[in-house]
Backbone atoms as SQL, in Angstrom:
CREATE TABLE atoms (id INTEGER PRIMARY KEY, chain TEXT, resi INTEGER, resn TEXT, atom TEXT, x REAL, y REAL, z REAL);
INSERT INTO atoms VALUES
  (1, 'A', 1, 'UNK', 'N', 110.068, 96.270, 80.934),
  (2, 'A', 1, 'UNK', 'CA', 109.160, 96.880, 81.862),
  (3, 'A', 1, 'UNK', 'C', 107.867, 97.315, 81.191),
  (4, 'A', 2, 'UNK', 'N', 107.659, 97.177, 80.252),
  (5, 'A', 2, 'UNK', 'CA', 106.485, 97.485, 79.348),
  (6, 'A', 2, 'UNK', 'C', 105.065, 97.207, 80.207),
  (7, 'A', 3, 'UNK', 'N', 104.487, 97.486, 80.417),
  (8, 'A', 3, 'UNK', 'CA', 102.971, 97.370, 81.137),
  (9, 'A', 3, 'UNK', 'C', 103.348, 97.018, 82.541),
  (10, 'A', 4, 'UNK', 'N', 104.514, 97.351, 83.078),
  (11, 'A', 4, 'UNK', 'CA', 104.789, 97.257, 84.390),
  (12, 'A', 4, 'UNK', 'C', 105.352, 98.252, 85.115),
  (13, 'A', 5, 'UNK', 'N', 103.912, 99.440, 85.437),
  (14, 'A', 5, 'UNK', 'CA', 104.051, 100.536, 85.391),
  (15, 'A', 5, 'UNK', 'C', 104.976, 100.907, 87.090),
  (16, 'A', 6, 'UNK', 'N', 104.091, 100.001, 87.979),
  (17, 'A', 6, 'UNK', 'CA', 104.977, 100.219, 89.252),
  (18, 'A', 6, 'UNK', 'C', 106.447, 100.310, 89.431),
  (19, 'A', 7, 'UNK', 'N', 106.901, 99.497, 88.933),
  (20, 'A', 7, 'UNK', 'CA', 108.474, 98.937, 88.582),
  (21, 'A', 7, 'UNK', 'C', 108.903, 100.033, 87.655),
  (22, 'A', 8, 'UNK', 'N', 108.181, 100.772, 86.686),
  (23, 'A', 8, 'UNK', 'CA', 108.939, 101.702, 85.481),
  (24, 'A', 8, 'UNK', 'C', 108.609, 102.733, 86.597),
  (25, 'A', 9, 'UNK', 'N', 107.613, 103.175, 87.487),
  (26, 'A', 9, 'UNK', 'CA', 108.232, 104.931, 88.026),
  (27, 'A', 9, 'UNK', 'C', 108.764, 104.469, 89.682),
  (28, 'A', 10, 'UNK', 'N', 109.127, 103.365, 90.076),
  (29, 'A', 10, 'UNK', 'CA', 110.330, 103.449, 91.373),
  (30, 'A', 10, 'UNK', 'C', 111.680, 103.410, 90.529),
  (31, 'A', 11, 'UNK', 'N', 112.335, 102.467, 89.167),
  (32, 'A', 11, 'UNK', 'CA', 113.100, 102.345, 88.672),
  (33, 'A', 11, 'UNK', 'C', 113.275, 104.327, 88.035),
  (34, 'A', 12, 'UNK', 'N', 112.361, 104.809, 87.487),
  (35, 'A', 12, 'UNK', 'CA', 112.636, 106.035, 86.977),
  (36, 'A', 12, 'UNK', 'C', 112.898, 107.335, 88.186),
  (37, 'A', 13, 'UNK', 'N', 112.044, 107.124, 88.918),
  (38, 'A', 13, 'UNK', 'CA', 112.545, 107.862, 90.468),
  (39, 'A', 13, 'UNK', 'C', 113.540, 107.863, 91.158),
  (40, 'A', 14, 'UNK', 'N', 114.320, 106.688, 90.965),
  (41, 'A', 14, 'UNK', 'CA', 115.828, 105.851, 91.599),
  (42, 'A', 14, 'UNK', 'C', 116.714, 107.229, 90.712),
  (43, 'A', 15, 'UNK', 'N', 116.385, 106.634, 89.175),
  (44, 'A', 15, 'UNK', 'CA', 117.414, 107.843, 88.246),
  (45, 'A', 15, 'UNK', 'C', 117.170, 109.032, 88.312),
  (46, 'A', 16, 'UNK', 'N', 116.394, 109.575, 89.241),
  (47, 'A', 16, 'UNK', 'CA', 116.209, 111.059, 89.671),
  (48, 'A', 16, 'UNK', 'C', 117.316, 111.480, 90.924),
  (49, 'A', 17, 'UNK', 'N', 117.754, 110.377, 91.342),
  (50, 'A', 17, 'UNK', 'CA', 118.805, 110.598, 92.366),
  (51, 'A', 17, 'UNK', 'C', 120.246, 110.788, 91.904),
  (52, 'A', 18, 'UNK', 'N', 120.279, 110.063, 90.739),
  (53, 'A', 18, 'UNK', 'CA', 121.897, 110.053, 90.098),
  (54, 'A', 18, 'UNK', 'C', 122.479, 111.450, 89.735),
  (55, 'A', 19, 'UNK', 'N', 123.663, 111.361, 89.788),
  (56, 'A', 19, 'UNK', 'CA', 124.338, 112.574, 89.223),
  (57, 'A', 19, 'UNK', 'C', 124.546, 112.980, 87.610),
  (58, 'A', 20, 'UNK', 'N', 124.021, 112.041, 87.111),
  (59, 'A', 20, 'UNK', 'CA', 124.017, 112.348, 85.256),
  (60, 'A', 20, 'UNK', 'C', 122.813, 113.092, 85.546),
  (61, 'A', 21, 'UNK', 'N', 122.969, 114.523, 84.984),
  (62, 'A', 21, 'UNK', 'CA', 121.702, 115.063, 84.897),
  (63, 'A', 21, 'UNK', 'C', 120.912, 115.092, 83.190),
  (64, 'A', 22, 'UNK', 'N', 121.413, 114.010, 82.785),
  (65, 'A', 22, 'UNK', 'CA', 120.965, 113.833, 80.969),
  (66, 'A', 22, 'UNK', 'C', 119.832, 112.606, 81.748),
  (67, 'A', 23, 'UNK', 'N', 120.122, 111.552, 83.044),
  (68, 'A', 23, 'UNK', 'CA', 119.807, 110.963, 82.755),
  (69, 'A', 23, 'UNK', 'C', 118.084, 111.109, 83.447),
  (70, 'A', 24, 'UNK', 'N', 118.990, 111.949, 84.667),
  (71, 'A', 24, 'UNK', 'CA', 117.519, 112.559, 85.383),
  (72, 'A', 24, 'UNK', 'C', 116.623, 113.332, 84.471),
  (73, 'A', 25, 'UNK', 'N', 117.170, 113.910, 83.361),
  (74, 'A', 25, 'UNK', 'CA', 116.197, 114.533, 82.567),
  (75, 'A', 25, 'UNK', 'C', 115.317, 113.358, 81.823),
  (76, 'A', 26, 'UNK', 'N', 115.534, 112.767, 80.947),
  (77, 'A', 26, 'UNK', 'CA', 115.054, 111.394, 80.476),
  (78, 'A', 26, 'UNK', 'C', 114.139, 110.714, 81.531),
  (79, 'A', 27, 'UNK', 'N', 114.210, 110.743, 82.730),
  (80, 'A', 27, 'UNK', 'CA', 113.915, 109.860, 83.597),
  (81, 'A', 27, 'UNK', 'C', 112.417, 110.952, 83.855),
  (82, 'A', 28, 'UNK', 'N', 112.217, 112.036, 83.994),
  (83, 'A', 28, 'UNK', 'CA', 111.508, 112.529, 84.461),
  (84, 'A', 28, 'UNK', 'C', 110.531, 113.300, 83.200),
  (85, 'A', 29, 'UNK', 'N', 111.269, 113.221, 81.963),
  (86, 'A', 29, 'UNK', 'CA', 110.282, 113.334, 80.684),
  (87, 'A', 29, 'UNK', 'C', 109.563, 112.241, 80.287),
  (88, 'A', 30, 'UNK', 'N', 109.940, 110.884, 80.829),
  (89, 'A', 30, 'UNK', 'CA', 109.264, 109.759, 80.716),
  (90, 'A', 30, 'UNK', 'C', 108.305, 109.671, 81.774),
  (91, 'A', 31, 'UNK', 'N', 107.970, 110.205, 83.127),
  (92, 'A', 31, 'UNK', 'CA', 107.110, 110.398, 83.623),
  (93, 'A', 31, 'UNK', 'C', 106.470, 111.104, 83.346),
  (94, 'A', 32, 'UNK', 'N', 106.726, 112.473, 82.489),
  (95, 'A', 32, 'UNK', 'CA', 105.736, 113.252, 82.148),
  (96, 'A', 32, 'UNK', 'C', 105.010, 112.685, 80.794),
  (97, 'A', 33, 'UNK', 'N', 105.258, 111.634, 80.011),
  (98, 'A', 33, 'UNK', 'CA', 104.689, 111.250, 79.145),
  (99, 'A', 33, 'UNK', 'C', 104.211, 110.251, 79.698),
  (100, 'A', 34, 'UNK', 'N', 104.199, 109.647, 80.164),
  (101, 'A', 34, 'UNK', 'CA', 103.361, 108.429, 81.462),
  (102, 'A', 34, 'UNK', 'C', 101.563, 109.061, 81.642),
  (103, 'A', 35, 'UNK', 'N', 101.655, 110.339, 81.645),
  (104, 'A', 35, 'UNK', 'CA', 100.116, 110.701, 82.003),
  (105, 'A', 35, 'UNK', 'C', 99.645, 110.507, 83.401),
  (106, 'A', 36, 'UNK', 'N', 98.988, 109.969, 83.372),
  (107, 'A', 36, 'UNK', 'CA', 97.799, 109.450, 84.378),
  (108, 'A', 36, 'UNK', 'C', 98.270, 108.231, 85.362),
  (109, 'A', 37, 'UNK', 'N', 99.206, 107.216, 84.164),
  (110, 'A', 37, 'UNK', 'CA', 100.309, 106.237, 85.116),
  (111, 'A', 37, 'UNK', 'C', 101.436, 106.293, 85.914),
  (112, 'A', 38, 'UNK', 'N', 101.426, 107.728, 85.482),
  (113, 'A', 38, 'UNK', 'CA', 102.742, 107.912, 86.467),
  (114, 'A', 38, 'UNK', 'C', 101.907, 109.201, 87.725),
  (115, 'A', 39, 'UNK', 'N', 100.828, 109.418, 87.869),
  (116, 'A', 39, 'UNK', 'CA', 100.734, 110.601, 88.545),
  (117, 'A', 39, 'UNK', 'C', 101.397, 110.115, 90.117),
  (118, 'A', 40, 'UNK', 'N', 101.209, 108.635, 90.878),
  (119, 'A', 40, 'UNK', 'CA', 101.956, 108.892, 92.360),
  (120, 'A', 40, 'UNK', 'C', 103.306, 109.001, 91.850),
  (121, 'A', 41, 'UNK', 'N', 103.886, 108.847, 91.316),
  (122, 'A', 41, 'UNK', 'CA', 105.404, 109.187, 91.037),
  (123, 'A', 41, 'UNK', 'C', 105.531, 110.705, 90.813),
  (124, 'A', 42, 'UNK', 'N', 104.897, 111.407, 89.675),
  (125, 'A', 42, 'UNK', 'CA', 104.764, 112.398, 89.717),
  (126, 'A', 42, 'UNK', 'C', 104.196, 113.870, 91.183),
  (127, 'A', 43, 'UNK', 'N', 103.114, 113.179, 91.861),
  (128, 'A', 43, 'UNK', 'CA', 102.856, 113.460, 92.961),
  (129, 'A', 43, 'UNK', 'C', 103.900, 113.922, 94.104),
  (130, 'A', 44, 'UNK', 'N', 104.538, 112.703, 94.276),
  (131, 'A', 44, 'UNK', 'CA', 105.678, 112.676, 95.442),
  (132, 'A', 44, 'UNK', 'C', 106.777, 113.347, 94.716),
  (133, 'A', 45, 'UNK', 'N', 107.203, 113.429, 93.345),
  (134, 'A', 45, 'UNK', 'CA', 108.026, 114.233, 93.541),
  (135, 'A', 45, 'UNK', 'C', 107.862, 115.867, 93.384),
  (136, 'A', 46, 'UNK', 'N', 106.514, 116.213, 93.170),
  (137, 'A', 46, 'UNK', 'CA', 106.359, 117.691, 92.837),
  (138, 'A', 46, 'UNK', 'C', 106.188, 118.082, 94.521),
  (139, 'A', 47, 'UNK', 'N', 105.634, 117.426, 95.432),
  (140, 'A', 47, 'UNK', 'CA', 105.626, 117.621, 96.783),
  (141, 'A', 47, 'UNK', 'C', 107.221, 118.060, 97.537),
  (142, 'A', 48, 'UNK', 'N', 108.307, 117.509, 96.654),
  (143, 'A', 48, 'UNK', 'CA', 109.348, 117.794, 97.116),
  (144, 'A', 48, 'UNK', 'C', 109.696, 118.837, 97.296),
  (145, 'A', 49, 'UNK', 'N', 109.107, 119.865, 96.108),
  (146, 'A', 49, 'UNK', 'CA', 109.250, 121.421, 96.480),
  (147, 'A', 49, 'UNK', 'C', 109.801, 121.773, 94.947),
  (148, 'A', 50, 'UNK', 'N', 110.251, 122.890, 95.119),
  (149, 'A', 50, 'UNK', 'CA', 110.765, 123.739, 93.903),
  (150, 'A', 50, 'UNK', 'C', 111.870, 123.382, 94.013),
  (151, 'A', 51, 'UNK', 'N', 112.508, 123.899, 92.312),
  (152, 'A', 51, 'UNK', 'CA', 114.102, 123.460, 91.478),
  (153, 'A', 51, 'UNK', 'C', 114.992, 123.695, 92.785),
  (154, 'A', 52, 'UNK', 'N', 114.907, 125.026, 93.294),
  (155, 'A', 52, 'UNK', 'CA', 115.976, 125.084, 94.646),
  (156, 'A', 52, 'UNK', 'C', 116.466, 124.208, 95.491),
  (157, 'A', 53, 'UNK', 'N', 115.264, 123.550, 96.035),
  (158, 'A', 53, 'UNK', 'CA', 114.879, 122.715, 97.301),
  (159, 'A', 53, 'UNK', 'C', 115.089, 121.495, 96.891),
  (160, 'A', 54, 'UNK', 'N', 115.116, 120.966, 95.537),
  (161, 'A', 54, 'UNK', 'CA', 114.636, 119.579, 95.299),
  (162, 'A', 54, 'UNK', 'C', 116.152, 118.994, 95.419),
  (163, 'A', 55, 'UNK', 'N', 117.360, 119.511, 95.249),
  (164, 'A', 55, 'UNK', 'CA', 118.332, 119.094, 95.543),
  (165, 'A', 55, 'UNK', 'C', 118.657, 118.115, 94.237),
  (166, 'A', 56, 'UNK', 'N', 119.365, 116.959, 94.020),
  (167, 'A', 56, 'UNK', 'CA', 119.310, 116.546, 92.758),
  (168, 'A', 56, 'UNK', 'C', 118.460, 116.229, 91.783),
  (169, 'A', 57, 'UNK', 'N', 117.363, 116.978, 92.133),
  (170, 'A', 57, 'UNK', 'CA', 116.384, 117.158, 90.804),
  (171, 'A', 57, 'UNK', 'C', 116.505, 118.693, 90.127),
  (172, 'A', 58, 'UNK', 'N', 117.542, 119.606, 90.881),
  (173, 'A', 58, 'UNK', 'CA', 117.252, 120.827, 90.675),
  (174, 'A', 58, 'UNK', 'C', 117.810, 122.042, 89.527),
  (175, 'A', 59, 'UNK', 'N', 118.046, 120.993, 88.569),
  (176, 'A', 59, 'UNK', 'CA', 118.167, 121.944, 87.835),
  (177, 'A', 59, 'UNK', 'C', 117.268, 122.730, 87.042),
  (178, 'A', 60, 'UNK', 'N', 117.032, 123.967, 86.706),
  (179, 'A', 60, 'UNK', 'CA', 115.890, 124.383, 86.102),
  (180, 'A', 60, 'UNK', 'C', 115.077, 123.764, 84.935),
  (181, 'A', 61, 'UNK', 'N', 115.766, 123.308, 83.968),
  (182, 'A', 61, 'UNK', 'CA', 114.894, 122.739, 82.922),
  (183, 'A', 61, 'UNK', 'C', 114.297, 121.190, 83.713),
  (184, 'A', 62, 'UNK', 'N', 114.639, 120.191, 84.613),
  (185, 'A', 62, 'UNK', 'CA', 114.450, 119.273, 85.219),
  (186, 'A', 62, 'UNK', 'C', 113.285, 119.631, 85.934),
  (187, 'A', 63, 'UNK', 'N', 113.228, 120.912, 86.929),
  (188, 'A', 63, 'UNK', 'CA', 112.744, 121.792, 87.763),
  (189, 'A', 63, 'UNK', 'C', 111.082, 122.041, 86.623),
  (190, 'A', 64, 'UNK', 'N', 111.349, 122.828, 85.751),
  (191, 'A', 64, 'UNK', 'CA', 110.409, 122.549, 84.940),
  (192, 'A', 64, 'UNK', 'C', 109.080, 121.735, 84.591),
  (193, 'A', 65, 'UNK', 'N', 110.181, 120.643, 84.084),
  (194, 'A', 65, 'UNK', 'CA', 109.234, 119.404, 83.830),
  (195, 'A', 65, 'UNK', 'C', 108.695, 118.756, 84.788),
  (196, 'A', 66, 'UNK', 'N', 109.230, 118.562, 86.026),
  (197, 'A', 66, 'UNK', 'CA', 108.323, 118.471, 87.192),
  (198, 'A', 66, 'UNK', 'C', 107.161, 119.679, 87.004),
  (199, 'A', 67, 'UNK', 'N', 107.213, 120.942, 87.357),
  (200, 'A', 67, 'UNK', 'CA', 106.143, 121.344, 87.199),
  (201, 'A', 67, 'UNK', 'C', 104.750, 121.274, 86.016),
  (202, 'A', 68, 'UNK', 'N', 105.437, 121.173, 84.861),
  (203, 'A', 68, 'UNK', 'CA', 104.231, 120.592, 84.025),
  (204, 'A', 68, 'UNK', 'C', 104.126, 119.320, 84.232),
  (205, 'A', 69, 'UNK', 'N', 104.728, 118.524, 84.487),
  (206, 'A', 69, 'UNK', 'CA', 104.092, 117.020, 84.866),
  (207, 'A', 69, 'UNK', 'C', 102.935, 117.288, 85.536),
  (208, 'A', 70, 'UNK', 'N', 103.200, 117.867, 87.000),
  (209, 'A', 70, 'UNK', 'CA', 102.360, 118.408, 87.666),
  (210, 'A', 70, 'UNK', 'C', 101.127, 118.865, 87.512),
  (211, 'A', 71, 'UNK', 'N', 101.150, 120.318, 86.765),
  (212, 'A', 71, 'UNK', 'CA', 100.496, 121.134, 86.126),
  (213, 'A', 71, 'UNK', 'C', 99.341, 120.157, 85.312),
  (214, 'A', 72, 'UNK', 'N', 99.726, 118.911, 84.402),
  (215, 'A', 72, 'UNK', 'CA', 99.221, 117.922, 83.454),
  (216, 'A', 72, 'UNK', 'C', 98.334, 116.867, 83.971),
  (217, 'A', 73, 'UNK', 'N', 98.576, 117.156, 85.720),
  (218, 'A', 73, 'UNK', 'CA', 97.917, 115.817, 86.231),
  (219, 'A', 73, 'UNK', 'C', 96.726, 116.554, 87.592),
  (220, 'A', 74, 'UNK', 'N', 96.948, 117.976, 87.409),
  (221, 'A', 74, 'UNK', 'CA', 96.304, 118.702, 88.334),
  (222, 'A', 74, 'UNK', 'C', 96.550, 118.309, 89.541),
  (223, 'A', 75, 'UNK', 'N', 98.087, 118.308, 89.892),
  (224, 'A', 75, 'UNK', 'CA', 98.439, 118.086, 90.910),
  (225, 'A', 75, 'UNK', 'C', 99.320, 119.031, 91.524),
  (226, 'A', 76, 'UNK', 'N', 98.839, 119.099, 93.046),
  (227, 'A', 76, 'UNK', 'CA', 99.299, 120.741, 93.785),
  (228, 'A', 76, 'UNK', 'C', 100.922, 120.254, 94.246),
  (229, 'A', 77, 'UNK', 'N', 101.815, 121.341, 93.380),
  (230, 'A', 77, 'UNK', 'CA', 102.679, 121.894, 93.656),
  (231, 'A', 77, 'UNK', 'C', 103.601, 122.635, 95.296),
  (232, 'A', 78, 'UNK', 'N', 104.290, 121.838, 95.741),
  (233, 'A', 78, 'UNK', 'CA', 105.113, 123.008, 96.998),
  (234, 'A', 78, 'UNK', 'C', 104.836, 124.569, 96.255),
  (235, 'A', 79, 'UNK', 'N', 104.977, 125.361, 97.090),
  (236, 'A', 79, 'UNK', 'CA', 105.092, 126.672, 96.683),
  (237, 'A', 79, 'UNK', 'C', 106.774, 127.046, 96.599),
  (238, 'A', 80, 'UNK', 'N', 106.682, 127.878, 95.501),
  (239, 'A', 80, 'UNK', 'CA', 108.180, 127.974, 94.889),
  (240, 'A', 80, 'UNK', 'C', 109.065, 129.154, 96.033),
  (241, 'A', 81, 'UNK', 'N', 109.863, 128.858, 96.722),
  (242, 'A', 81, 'UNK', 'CA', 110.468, 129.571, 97.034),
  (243, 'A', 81, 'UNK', 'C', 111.535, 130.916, 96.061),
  (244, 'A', 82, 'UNK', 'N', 111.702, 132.065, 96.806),
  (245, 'A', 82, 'UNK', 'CA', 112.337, 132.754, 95.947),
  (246, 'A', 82, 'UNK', 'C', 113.500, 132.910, 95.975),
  (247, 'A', 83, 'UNK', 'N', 114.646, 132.770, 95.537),
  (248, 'A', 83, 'UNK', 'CA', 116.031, 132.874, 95.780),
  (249, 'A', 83, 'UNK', 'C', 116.379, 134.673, 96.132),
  (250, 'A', 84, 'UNK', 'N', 116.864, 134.361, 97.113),
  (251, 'A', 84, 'UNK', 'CA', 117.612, 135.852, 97.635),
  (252, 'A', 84, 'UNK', 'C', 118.950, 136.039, 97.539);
């Protein structure tokens, strides 16, 4: 997949759905090192909302790196809900 950036963030977005959360982590630190090539991938998934909401993206350190992905591409964030 090397210079075939479309195909590397639907294939890396797919592994944001799985239940290995080693792999969703990997999957979503490689978008955050993507930069600028991954920002619609990055985009749509920071729109999903916060660690709570995101459902199998949600674990906090996962939760995280979505937000600096985010944060890295100056791209607006859901607003974080607060757990009660």
């Amino acid at each position: 997949m090397i210079g075939e950036v479309k195909a590397a963030e639907s294939t890396l977005e797919a592994i944001l759905s799985e239940k290995n959360p080693f792999s969703r982590l990997r999957a979503m630190n490689v978008l955050d090192h993507m930069d600028e090539s991954a920002r619609e991938a990055v985009t749509r998934i920071a729109k999903v909302g916060d660690p709570v909401s995101i459902g199998a993206y949600g674990e906090n350190y996962i939760g995280n790196v979505i937000s600096k992905a985010a944060a890295d591409l100056g791209v607006t964030q859901k607003k974080k809900r607060r757990k009660k």
